[in-house]
SERO-4910 file (N, C-alpha, C, O; in steps of 0.05 Angstrom, whole numbers):
BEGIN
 pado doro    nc1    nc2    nc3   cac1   cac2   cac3    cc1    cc2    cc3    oc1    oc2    oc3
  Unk    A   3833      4    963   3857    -12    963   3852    -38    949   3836    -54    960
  Unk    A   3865    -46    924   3857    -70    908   3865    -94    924   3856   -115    915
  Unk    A   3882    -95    949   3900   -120    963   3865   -124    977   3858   -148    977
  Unk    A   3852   -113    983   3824   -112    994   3809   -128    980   3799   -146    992
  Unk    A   3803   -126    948   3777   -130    943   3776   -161    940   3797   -170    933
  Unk    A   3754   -180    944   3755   -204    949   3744   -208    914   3737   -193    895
  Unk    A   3745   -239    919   3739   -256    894   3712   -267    893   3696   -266    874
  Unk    A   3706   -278    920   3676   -275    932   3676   -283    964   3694   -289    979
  Unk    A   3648   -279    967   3656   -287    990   3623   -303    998   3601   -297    989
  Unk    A   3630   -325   1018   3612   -346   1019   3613   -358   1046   3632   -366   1059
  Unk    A   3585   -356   1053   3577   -362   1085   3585   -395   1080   3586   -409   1059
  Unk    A   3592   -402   1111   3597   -424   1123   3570   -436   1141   3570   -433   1165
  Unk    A   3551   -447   1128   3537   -462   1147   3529   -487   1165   3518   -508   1157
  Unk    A   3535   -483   1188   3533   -501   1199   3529   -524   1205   3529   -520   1230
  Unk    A   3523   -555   1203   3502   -579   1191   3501   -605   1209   3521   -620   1207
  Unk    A   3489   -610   1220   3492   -635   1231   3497   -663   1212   3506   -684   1221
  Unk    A   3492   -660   1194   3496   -686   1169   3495   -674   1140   3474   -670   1129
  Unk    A   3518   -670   1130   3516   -652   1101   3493   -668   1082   3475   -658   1068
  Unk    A   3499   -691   1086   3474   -710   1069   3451   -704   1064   3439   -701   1043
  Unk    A   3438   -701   1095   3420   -691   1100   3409   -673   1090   3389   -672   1075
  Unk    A   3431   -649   1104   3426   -620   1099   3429   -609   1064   3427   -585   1061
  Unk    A   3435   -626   1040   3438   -627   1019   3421   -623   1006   3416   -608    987
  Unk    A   3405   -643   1021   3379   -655   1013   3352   -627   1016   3332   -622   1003
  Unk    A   3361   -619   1033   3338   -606   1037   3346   -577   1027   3326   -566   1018
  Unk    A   3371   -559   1026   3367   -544   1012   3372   -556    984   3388   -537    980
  Unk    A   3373   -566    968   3360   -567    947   3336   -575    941   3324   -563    923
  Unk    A   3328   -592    951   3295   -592    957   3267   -563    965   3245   -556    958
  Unk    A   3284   -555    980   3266   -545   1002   3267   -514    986   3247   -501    978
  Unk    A   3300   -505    984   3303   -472    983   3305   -470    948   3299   -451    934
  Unk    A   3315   -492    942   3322   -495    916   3351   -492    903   3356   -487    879
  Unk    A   3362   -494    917   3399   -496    912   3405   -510    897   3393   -531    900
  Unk    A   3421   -510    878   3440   -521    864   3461   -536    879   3464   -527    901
  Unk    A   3479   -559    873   3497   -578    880   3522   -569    869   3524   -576    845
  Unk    A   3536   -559    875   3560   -554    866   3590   -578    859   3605   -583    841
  Unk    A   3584   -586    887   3609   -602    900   3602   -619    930   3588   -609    948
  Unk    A   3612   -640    930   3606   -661    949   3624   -670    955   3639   -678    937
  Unk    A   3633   -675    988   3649   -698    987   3647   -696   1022   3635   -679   1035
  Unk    A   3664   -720   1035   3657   -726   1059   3663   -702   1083   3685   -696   1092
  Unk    A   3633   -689   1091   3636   -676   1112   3629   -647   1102   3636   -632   1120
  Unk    A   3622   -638   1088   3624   -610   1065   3618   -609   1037   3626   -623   1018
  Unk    A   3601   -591   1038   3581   -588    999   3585   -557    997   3584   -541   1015
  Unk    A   3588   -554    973   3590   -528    964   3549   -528    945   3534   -545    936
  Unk    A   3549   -500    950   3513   -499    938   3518   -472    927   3533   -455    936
  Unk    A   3501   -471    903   3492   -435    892   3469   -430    890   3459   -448    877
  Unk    A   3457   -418    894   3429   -402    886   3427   -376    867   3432   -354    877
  Unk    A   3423   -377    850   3436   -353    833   3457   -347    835   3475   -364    835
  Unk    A   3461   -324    839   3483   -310    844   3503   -315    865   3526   -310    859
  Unk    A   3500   -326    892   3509   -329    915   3511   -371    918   3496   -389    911
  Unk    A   3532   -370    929   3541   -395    945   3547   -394    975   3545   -374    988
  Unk    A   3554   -417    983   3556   -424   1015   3563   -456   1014   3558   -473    997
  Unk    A   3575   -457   1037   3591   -487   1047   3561   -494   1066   3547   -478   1078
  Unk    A   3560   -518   1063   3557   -529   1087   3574   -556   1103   3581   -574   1088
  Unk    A   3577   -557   1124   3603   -561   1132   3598   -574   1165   3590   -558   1182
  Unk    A   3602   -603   1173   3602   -615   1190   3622   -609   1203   3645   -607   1193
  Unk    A   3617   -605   1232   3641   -605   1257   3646   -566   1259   3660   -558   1277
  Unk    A   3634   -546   1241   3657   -521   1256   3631   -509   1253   3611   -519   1242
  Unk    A   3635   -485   1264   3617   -466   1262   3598   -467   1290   3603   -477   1311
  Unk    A   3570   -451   1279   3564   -449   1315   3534   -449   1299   3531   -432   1281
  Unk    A   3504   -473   1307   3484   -463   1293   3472   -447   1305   3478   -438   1328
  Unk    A   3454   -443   1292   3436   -413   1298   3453   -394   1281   3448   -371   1288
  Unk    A   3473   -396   1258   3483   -383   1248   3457   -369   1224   3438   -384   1217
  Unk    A   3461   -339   1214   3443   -326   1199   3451   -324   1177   3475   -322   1173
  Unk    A   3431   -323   1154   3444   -304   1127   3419   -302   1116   3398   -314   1116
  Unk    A   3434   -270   1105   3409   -264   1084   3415   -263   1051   3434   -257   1038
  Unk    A   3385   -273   1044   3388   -270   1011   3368   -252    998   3344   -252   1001
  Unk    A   3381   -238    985   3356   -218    974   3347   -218    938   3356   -213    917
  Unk    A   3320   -229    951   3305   -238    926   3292   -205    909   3293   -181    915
  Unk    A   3282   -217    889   3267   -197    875   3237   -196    889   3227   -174    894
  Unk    A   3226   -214    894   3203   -208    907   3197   -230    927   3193   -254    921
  Unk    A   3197   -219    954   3201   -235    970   3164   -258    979   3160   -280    989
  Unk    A   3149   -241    970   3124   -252    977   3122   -279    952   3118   -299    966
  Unk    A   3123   -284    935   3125   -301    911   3150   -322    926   3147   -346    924
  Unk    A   3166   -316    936   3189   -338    943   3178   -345    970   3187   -365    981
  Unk    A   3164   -333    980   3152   -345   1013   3124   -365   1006   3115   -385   1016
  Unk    A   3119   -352    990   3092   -372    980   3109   -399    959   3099   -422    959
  Unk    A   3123   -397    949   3140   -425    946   3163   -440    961   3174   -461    956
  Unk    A   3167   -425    978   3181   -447   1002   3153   -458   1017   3146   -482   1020
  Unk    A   3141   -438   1025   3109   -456   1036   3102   -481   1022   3099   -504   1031
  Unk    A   3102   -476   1003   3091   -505    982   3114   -521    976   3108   -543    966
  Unk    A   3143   -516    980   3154   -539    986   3162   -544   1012   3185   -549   1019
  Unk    A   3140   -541   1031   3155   -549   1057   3175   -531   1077   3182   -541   1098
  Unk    A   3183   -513   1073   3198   -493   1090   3191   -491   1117   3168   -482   1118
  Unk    A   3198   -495   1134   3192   -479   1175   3191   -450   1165   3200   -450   1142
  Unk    A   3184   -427   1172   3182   -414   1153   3172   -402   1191   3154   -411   1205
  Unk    A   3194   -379   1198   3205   -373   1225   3182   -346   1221   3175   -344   1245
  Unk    A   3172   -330   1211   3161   -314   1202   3145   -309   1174   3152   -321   1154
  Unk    A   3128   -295   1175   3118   -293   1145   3123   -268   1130   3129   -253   1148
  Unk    A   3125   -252   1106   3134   -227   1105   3125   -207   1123   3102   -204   1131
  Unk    A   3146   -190   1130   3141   -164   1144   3159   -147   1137   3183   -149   1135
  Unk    A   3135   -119   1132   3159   -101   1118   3167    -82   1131   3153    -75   1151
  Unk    A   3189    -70   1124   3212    -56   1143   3231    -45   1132   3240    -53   1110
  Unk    A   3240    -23   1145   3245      6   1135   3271    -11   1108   3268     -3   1085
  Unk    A   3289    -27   1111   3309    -45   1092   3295    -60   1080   3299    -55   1056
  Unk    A   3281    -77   1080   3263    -96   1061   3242   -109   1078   3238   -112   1102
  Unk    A   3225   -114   1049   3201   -129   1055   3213   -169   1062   3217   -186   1046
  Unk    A   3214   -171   1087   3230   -189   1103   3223   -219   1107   3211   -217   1128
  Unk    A   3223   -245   1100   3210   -263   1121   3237   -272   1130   3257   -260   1125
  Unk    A   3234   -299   1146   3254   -319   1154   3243   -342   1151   3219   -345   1151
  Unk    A   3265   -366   1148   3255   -397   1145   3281   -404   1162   3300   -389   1159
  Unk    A   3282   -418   1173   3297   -434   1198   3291   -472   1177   3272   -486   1168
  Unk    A   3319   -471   1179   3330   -498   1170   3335   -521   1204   3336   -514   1228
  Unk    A   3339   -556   1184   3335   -567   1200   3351   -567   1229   3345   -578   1250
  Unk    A   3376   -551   1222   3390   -550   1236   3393   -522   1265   3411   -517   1281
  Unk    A   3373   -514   1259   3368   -486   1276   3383   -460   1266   3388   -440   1280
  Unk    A   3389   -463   1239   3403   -436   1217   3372   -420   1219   3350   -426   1229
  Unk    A   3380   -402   1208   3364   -376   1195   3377   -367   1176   3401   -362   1175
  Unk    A   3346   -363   1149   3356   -358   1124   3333   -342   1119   3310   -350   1114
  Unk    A   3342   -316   1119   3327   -285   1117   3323   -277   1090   3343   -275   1077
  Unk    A   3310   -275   1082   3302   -276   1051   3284   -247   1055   3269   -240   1073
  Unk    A   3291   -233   1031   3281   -204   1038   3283   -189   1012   3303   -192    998
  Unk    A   3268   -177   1006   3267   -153    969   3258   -125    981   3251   -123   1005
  Unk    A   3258   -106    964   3251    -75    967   3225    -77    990   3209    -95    992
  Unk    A   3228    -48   1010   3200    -56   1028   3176    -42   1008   3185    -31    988
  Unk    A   3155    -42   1011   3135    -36   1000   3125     -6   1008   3128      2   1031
  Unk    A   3116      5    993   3108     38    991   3086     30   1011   3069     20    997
  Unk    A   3079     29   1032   3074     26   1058   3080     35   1090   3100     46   1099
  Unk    A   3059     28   1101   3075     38   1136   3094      9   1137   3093    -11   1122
  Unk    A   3112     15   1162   3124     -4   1171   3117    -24   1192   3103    -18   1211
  Unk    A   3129    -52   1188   3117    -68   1208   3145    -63   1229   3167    -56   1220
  Unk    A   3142    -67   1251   3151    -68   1285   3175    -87   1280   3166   -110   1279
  Unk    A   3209    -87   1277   3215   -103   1294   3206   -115   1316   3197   -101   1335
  Unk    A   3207   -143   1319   3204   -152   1334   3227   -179   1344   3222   -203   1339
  Unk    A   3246   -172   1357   3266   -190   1359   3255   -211   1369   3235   -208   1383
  Unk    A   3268   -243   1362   3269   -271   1353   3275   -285   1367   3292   -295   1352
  Unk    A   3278   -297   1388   3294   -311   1402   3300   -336   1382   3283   -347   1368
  Unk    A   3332   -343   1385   3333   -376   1368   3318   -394   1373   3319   -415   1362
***
């Protein structure tokens, strides 16, 4: 049904200070600046965007982005500084890590799993 298909669609993340939180995904994850203004920033990373956005939302909010190779992007968030909630583990959907932002988000970063056994879910508490 074409009344269906969207134009895009783009996570809302949560922020205690957009300033802040600006700062560090472009620093940190490597985002692009889109748009600024009081209380709310628009960001892209390749292909994909997201708000971040003072006052709504709920943190501990998740998203995933799926890289081409996730071990090469975990070894450069390491070197710029990332919390970095896990290290890769691979699994039956992708070879997986997490990095947890200042704000208690999770940002799941994940590529093809590897011609390998699998590693264990192991659920996360926030």
């Amino acid at each position: 049904m074409d009344v269906l298909k969207t134009e895009r669609i783009e996570p809302i993340i949560p922020v205690r200070n957009v300033a802040d939180a600006l700062a560090w995904y472009r620093d940190v994850l490597g985002f692009d600046i889109l748009w600024d203004m009081e209380g709310a920033a628009g960001l892209s990373l390749g292909n994909g965007q997201l708000m971040l956005i003072e006052g709504q939302g709920h943190f501990g909010t998740w998203i995933w982005i799926g890289v081409a190779d996730a071990i090469a992007v975990h070894k450069e968030l390491v070197s710029r500084g990332a919390t970095i909630r896990h290290a890769p583990l691979n699994f039956p959907w992708a070879l997986e890590f997490q990095v947890i932002d200042p704000d208690g988000n999770i940002i799941r970063y994940g590529s093809e799993p590897l011609d390998q056994p699998f590693d264990a879910w192991v659920p996360l508490a926030q």
